[in-house]
mmCIF file of the C-alpha atoms, coordinates in Angstrom:
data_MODEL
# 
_entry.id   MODEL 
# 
loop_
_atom_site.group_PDB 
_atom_site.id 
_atom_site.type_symbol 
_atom_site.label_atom_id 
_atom_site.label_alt_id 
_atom_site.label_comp_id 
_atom_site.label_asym_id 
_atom_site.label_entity_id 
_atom_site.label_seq_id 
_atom_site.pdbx_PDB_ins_code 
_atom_site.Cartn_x 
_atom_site.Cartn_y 
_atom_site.Cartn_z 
_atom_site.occupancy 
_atom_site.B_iso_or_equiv 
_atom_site.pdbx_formal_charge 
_atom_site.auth_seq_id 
_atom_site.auth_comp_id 
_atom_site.auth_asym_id 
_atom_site.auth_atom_id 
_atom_site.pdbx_PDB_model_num 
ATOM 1   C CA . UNK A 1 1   ? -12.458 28.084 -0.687  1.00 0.00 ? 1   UNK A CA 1 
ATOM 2   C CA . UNK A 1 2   ? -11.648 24.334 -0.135  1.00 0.00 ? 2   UNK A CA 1 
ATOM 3   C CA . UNK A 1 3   ? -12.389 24.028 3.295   1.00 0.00 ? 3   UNK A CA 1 
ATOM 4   C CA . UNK A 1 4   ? -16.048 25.394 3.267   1.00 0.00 ? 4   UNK A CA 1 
ATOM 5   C CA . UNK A 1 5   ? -19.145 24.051 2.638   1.00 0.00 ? 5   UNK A CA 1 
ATOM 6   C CA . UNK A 1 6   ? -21.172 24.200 0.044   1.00 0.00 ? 6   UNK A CA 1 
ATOM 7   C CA . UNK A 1 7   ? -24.711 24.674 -1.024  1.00 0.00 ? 7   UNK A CA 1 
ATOM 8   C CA . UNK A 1 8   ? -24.195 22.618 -4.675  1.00 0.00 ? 8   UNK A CA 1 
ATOM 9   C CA . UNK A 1 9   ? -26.105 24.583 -7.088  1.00 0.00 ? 9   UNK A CA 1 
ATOM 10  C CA . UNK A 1 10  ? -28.391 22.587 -9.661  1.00 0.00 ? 10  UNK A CA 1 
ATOM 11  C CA . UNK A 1 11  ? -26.183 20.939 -12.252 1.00 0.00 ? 11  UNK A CA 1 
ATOM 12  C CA . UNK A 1 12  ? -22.760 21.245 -10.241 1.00 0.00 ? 12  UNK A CA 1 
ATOM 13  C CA . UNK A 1 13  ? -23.032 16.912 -10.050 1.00 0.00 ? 13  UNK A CA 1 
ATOM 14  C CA . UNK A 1 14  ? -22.043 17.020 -13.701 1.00 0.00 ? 14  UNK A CA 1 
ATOM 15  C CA . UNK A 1 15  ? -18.511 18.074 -13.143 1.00 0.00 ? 15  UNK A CA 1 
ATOM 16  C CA . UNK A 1 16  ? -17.481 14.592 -12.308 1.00 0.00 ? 16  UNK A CA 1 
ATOM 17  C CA . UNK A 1 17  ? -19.299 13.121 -15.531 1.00 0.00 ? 17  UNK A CA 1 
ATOM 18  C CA . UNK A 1 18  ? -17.780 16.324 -17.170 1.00 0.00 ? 18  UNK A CA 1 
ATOM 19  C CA . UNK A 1 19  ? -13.984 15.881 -15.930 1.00 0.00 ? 19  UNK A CA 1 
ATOM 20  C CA . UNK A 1 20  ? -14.061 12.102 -17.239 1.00 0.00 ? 20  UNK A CA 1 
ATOM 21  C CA . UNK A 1 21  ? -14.846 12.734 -20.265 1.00 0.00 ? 21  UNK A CA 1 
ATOM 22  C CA . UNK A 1 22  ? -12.235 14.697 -20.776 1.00 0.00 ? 22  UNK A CA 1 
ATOM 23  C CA . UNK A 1 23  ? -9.774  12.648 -19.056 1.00 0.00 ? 23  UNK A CA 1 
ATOM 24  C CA . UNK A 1 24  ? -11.072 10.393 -21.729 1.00 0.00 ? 24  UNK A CA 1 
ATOM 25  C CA . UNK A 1 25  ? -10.828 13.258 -24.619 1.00 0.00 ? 25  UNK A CA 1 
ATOM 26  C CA . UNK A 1 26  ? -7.041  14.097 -23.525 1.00 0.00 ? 26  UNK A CA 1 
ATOM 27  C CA . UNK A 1 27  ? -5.688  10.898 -24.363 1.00 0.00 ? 27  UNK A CA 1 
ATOM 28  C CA . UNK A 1 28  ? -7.668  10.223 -27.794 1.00 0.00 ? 28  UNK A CA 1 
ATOM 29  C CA . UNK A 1 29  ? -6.218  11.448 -30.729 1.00 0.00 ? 29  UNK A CA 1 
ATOM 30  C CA . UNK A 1 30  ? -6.561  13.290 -33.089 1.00 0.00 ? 30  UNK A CA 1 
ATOM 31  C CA . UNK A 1 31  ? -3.898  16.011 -31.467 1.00 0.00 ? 31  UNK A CA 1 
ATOM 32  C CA . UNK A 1 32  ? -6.884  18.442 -32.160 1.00 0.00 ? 32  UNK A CA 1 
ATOM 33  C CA . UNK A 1 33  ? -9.353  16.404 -29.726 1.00 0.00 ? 33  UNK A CA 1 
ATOM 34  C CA . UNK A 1 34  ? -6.253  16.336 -27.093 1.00 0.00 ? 34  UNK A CA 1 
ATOM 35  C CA . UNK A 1 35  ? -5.614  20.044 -27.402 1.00 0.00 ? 35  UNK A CA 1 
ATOM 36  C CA . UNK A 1 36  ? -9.717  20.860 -27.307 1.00 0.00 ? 36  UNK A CA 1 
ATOM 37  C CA . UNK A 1 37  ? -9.781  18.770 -24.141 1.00 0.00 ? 37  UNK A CA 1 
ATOM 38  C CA . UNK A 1 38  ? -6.890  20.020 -22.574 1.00 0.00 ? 38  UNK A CA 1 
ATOM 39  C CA . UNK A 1 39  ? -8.402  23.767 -23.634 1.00 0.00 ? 39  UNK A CA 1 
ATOM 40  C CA . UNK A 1 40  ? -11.689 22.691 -21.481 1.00 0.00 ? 40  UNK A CA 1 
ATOM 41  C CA . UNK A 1 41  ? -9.935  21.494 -18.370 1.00 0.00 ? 41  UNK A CA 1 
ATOM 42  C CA . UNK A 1 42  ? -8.562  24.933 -18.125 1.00 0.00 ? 42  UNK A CA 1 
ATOM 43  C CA . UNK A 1 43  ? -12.148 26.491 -18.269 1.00 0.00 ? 43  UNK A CA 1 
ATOM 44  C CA . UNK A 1 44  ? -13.278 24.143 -15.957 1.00 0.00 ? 44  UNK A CA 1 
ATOM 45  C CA . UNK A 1 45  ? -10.557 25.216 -13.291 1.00 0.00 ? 45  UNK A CA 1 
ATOM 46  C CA . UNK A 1 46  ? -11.986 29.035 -14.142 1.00 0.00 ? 46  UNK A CA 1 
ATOM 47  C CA . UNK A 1 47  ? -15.699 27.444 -13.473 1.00 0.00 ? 47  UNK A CA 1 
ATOM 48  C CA . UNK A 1 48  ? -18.326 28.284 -10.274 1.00 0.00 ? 48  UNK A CA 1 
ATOM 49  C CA . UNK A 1 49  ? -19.172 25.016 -10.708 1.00 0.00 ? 49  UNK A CA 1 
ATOM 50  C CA . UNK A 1 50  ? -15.971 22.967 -10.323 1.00 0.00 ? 50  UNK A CA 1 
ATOM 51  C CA . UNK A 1 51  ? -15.087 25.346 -7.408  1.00 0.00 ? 51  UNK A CA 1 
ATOM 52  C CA . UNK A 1 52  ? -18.544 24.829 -5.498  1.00 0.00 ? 52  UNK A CA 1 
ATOM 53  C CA . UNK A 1 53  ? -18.546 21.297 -5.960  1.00 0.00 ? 53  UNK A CA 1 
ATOM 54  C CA . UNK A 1 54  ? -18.024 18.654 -3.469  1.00 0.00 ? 54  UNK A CA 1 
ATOM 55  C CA . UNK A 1 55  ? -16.011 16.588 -5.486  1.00 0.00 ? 55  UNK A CA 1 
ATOM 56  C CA . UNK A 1 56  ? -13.294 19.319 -6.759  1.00 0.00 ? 56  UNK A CA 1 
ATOM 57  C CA . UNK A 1 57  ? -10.143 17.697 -4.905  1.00 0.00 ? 57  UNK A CA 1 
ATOM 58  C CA . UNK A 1 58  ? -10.844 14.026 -6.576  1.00 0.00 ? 58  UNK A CA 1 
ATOM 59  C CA . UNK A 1 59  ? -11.609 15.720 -9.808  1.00 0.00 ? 59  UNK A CA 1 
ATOM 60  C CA . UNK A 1 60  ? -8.476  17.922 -9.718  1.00 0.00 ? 60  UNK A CA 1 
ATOM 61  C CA . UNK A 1 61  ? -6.336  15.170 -9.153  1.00 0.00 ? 61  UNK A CA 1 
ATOM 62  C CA . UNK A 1 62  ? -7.910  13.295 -12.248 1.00 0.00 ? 62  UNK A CA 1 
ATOM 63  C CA . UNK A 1 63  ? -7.395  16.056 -14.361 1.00 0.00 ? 63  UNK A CA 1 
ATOM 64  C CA . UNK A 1 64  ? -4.315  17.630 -13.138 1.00 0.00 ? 64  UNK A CA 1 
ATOM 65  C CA . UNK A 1 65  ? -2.644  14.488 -13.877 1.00 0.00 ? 65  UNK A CA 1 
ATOM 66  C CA . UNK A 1 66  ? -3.752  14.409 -17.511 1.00 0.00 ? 66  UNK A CA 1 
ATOM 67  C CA . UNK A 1 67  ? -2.907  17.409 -17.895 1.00 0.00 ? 67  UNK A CA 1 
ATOM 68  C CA . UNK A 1 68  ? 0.913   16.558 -16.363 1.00 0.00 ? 68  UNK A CA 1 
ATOM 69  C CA . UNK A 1 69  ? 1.144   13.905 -18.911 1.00 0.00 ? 69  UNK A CA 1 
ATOM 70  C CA . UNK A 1 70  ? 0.325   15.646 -22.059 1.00 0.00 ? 70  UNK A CA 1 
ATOM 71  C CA . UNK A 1 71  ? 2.969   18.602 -20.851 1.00 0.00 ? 71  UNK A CA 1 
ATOM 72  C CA . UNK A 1 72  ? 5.440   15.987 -20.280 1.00 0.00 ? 72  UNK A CA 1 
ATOM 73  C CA . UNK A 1 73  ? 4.881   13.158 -23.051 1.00 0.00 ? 73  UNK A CA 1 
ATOM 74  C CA . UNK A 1 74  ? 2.756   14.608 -25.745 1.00 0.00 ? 74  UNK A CA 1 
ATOM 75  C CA . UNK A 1 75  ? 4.829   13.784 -29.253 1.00 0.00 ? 75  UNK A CA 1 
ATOM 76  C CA . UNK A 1 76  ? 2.660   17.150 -30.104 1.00 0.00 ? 76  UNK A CA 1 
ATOM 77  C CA . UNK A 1 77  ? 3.798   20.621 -29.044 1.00 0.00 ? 77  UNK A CA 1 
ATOM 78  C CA . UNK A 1 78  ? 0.451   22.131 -29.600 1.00 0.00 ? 78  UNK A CA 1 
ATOM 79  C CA . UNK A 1 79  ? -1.118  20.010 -27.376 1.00 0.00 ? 79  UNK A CA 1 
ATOM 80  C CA . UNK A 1 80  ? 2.049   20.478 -24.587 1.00 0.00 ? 80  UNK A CA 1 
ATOM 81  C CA . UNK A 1 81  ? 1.362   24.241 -24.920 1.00 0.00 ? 81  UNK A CA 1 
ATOM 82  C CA . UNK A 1 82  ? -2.554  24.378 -24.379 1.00 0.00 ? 82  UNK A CA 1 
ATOM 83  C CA . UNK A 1 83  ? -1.875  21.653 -21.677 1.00 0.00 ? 83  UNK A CA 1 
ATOM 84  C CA . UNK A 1 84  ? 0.642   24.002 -20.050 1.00 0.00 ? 84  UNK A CA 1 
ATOM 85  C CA . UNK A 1 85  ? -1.635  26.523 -20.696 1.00 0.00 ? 85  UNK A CA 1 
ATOM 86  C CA . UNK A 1 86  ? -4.642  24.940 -18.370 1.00 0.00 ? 86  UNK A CA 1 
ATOM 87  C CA . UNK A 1 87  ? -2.236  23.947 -15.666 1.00 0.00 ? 87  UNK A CA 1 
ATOM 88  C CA . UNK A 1 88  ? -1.761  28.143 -14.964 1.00 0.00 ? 88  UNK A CA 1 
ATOM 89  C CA . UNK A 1 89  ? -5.216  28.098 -14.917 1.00 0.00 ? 89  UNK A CA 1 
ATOM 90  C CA . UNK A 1 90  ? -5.438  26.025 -11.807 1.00 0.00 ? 90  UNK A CA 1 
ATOM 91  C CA . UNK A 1 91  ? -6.981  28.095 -8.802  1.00 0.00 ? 91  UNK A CA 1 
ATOM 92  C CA . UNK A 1 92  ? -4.526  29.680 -6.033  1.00 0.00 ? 92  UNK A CA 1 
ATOM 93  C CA . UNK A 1 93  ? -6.486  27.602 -3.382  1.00 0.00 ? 93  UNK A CA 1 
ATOM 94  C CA . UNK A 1 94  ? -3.337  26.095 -1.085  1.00 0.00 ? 94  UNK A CA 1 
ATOM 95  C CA . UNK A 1 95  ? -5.177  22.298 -1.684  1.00 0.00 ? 95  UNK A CA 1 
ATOM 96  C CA . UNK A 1 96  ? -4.943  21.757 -4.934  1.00 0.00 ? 96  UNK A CA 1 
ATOM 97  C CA . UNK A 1 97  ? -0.981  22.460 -4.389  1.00 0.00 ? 97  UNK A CA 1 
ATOM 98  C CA . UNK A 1 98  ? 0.016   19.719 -1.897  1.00 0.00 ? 98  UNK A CA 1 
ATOM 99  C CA . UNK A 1 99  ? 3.102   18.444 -2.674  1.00 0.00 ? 99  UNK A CA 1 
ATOM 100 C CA . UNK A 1 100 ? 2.231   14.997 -4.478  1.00 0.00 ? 100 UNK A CA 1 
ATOM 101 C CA . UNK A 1 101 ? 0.587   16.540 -6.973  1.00 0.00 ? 101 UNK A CA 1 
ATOM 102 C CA . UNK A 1 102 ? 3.149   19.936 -6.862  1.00 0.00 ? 102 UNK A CA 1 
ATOM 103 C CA . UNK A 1 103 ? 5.995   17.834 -7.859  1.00 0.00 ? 103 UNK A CA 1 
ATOM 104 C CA . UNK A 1 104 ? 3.993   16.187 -10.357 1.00 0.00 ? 104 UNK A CA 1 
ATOM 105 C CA . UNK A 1 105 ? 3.532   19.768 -12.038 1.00 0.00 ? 105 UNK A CA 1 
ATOM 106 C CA . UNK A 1 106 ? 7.136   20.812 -11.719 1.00 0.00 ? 106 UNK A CA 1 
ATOM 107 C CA . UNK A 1 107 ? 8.575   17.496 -13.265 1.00 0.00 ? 107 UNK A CA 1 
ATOM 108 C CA . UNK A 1 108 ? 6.266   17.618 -16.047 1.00 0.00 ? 108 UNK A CA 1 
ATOM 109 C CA . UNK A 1 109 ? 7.167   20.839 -16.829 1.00 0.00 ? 109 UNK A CA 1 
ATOM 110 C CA . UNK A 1 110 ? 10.793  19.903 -16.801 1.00 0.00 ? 110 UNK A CA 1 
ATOM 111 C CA . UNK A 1 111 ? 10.120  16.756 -18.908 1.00 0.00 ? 111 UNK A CA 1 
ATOM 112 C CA . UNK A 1 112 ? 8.604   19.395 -21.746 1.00 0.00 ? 112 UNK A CA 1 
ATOM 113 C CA . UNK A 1 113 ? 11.129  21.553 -20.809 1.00 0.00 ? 113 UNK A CA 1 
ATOM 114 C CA . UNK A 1 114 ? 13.946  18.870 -22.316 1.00 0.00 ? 114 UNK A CA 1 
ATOM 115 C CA . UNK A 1 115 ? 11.691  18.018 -24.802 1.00 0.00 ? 115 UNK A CA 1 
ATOM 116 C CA . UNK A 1 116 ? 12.914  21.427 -26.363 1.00 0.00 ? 116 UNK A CA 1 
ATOM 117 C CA . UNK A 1 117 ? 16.457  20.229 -26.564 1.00 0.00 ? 117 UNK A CA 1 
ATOM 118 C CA . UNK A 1 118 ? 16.921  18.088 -30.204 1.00 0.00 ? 118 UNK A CA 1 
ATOM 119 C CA . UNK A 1 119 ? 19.688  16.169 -28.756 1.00 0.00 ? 119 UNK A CA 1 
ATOM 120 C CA . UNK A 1 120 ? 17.608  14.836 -25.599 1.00 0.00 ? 120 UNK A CA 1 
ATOM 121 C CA . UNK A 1 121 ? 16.808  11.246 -25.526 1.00 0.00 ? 121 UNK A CA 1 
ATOM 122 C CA . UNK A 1 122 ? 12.976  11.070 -25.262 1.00 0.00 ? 122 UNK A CA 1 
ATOM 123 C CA . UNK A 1 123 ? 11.338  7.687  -25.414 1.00 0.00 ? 123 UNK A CA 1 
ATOM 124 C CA . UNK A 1 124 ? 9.745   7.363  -29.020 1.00 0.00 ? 124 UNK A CA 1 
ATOM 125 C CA . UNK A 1 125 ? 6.639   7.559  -27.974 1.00 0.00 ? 125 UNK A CA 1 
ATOM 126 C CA . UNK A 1 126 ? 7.576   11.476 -27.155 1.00 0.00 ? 126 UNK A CA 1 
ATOM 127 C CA . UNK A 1 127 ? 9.559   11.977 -29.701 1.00 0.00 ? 127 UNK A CA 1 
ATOM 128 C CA . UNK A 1 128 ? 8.951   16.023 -30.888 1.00 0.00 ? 128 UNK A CA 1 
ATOM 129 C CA . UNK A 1 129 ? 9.193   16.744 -34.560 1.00 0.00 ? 129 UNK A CA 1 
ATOM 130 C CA . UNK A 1 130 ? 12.240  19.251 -35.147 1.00 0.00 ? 130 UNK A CA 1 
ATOM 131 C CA . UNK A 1 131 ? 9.872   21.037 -37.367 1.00 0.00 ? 131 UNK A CA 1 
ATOM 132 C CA . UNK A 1 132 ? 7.140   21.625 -34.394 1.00 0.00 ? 132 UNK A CA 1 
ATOM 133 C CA . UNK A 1 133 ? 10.466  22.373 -31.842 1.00 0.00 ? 133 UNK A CA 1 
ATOM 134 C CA . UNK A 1 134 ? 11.050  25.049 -34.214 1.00 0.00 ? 134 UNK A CA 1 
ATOM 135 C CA . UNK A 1 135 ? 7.798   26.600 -34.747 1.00 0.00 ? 135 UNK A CA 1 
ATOM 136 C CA . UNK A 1 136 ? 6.004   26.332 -31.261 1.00 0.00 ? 136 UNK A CA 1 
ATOM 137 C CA . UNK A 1 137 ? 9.686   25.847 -29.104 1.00 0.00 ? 137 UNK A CA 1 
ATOM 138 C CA . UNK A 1 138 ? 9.902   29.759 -28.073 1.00 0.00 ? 138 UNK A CA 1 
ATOM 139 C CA . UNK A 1 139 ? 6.368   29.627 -27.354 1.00 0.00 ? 139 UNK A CA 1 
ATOM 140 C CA . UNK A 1 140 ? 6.528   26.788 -25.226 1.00 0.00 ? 140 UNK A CA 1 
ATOM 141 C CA . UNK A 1 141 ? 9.204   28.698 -23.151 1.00 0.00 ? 141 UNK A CA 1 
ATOM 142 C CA . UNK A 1 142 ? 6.786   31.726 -22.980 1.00 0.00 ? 142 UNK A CA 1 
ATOM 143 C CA . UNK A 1 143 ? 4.128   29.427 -21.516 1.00 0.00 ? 143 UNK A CA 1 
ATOM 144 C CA . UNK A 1 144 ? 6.445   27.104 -19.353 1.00 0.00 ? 144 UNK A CA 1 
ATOM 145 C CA . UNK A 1 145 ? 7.563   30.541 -17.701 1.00 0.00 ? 145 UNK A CA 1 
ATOM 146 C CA . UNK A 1 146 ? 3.913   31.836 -16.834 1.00 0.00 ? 146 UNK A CA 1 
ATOM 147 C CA . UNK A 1 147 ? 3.125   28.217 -15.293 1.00 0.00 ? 147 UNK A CA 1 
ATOM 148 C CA . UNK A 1 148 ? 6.252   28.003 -13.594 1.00 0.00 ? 148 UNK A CA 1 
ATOM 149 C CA . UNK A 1 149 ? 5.374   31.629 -11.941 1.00 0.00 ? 149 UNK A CA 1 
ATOM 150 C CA . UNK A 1 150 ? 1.812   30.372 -11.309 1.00 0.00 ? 150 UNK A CA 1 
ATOM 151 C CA . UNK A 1 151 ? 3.275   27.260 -9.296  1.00 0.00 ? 151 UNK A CA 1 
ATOM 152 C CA . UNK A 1 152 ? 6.218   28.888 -7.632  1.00 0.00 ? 152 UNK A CA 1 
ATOM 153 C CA . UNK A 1 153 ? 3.467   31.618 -6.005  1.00 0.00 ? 153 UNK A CA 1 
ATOM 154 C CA . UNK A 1 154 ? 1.192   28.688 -4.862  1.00 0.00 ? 154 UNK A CA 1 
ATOM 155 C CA . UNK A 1 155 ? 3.086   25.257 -4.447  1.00 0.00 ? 155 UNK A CA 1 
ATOM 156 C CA . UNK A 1 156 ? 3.153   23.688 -1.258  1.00 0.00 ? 156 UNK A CA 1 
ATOM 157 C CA . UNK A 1 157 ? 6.294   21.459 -2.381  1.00 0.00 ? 157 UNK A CA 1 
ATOM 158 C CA . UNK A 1 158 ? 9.370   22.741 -0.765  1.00 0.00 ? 158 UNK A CA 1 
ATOM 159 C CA . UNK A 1 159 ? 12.978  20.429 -1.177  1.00 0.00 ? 159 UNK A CA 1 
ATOM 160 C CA . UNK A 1 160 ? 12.796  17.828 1.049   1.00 0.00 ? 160 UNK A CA 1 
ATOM 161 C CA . UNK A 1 161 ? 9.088   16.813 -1.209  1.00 0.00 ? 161 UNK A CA 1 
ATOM 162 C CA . UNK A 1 162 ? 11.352  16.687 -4.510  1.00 0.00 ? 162 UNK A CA 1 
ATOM 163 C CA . UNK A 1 163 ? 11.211  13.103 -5.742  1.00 0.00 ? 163 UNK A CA 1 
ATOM 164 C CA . UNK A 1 164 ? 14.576  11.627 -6.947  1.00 0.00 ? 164 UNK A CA 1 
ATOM 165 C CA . UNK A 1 165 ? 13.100  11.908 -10.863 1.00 0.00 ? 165 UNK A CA 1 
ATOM 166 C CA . UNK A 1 166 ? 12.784  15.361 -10.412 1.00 0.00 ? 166 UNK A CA 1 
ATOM 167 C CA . UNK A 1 167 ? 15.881  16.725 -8.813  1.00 0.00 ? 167 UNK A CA 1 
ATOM 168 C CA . UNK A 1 168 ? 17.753  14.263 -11.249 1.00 0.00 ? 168 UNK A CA 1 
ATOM 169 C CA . UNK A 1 169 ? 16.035  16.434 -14.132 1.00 0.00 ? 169 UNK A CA 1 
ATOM 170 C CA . UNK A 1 170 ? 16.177  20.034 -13.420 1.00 0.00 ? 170 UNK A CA 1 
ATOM 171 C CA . UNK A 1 171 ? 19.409  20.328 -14.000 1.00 0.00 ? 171 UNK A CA 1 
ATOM 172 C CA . UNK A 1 172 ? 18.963  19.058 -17.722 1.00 0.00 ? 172 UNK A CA 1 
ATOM 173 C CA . UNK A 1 173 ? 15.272  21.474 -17.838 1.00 0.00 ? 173 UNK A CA 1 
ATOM 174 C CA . UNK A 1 174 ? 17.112  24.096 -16.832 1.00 0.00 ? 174 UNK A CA 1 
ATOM 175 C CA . UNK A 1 175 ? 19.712  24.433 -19.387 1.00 0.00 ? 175 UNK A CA 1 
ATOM 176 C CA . UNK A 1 176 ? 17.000  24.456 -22.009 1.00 0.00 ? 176 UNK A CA 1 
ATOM 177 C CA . UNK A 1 177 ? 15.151  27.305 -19.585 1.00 0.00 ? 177 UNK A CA 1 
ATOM 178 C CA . UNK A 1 178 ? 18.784  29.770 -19.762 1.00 0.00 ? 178 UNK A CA 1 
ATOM 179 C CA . UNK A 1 179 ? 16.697  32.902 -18.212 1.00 0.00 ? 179 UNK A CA 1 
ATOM 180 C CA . UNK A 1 180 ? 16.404  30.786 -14.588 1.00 0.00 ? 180 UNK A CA 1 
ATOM 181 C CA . UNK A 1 181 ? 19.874  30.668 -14.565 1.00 0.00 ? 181 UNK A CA 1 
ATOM 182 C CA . UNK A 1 182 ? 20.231  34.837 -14.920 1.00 0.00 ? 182 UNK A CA 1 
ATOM 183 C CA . UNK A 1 183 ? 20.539  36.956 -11.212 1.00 0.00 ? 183 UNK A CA 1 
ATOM 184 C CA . UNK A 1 184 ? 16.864  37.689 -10.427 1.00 0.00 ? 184 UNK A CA 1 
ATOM 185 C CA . UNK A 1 185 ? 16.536  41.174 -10.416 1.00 0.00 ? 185 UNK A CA 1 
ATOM 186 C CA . UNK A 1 186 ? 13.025  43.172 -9.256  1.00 0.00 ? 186 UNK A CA 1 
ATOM 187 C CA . UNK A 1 187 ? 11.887  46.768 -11.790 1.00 0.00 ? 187 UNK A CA 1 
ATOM 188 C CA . UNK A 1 188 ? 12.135  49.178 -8.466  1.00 0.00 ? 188 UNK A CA 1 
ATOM 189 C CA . UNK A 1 189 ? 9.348   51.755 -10.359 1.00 0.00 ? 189 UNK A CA 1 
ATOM 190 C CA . UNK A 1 190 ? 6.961   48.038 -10.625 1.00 0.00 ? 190 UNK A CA 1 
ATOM 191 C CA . UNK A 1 191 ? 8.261   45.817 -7.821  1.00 0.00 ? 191 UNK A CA 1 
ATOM 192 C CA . UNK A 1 192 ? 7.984   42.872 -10.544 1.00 0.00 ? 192 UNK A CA 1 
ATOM 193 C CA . UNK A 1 193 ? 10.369  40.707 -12.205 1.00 0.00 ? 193 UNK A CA 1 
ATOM 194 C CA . UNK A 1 194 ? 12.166  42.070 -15.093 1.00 0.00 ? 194 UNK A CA 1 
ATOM 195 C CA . UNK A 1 195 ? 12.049  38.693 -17.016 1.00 0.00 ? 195 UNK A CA 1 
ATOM 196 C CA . UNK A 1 196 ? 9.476   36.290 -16.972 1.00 0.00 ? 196 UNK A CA 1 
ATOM 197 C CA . UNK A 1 197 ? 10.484  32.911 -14.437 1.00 0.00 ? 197 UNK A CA 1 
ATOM 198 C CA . UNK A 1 198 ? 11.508  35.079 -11.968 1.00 0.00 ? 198 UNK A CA 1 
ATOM 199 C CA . UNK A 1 199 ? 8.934   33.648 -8.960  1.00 0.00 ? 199 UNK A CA 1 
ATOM 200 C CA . UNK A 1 200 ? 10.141  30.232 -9.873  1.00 0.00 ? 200 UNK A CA 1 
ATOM 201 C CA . UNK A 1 201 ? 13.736  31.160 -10.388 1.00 0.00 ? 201 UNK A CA 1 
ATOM 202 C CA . UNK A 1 202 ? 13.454  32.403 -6.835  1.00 0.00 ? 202 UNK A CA 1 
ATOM 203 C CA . UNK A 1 203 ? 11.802  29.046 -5.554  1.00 0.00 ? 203 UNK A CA 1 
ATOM 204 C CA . UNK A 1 204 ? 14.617  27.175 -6.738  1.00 0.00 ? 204 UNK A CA 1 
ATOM 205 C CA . UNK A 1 205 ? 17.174  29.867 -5.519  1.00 0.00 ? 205 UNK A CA 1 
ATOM 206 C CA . UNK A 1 206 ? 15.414  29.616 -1.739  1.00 0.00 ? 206 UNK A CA 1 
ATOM 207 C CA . UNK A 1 207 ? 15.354  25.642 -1.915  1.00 0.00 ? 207 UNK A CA 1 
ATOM 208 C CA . UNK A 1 208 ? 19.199  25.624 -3.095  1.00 0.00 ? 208 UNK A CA 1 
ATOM 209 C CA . UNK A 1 209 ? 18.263  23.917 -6.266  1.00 0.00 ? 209 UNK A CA 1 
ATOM 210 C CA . UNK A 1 210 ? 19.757  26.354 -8.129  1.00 0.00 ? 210 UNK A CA 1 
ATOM 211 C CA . UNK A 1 211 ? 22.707  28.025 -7.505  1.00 0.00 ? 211 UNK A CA 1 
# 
């Protein structure tokens, strides 16, 4: 879907002026104008539009990128879960998983990963709330696990893209992530994984990041 061309239907040069305004929208607070925004990248991934346009790679990497920071910095869990959220929403299509923007993903998803750990030093600007760890923490495994999944079946990134930041922090992401450390194991009557993480668990097993 990324390497043909197009026909642009009528209204499909808005997605541009659409995607910066919500790069714009996902770092304005209110937390409830961050999580709306980060809510509407996702259904812009999902949209005709966005995927017919000539402009989808420069627009991804716009809003893949806000999207990476919110997961990874947002003082908010709310707004780290939708943002999580809208990153498994990103279409399978192998260029919009190159591994710049793959290892972006990953180490954001680490960074919230820590996040979930009240004894990890986070710059105060990121600083979670032990109240919101404790209400929205298991959830933001939940979601973590689905988007980890969602990369590990698409990502282009394999270890010799890893940047030093990242291999540095997946050890610490991965002791507040216990289930990627448990032998992957496949339902024989489903074929699937028996625990959610189990793609990504497998990625990291296969690139001898995680032994």
């Amino acid at each position: 879907a990324c390497e043909g061309k197009y026909k642009a239907p009528a209204g499909v040069e808005l997605v541009k002026v659409v995607s910066e305004a919500l790069i714009t929208g996902i770092r304005t607070t209110p937390a409830k104008c961050q999580w709306n925004a980060c809510r509407a990248i996702g259904q812009v991934y999902q949209s005709r539009a966005f995927m017919q346009s000539p402009l989808r790679l420069e627009v991804h990497e716009g809003l893949l990128l806000s999207l990476c920071r919110e997961v990874g910095t947002s003082p908010n869990l709310k707004v780290r879960i939708q943002a999580v959220q809208s990153i498994a929403q990103v279409p399978g299509d192998s260029c919009f998983w190159g591994p710049e923007l793959s290892n972006s993903m990953l180490l954001a998803m680490c960074q919230a990963a820590i996040a979930l750990d009240p004894c990890a030093e986070e710059p105060s600007a990121s600083k979670v709330e032990e109240k919101q760890r404790t209400t929205y923490g298991k959830q933001l495994r939940s979601e973590l696990y689905a988007a980890g999944d969602h990369w590990a079946q698409h990502t282009q990134l394999d270890r010799s893209g890893v940047s030093p930041e990242l291999a540095k922090m997946l050890p610490q992401a991965l002791q507040q992530l216990p289930e990627l450390s448990m032998v992957f194991e496949v339902q024989e009557d489903s074929g699937t994984a028996s625990w959610p993480g189990g793609l990504l668990q497998k990625w990291l097993r296969k690139e001898r990041l995680l032994l």
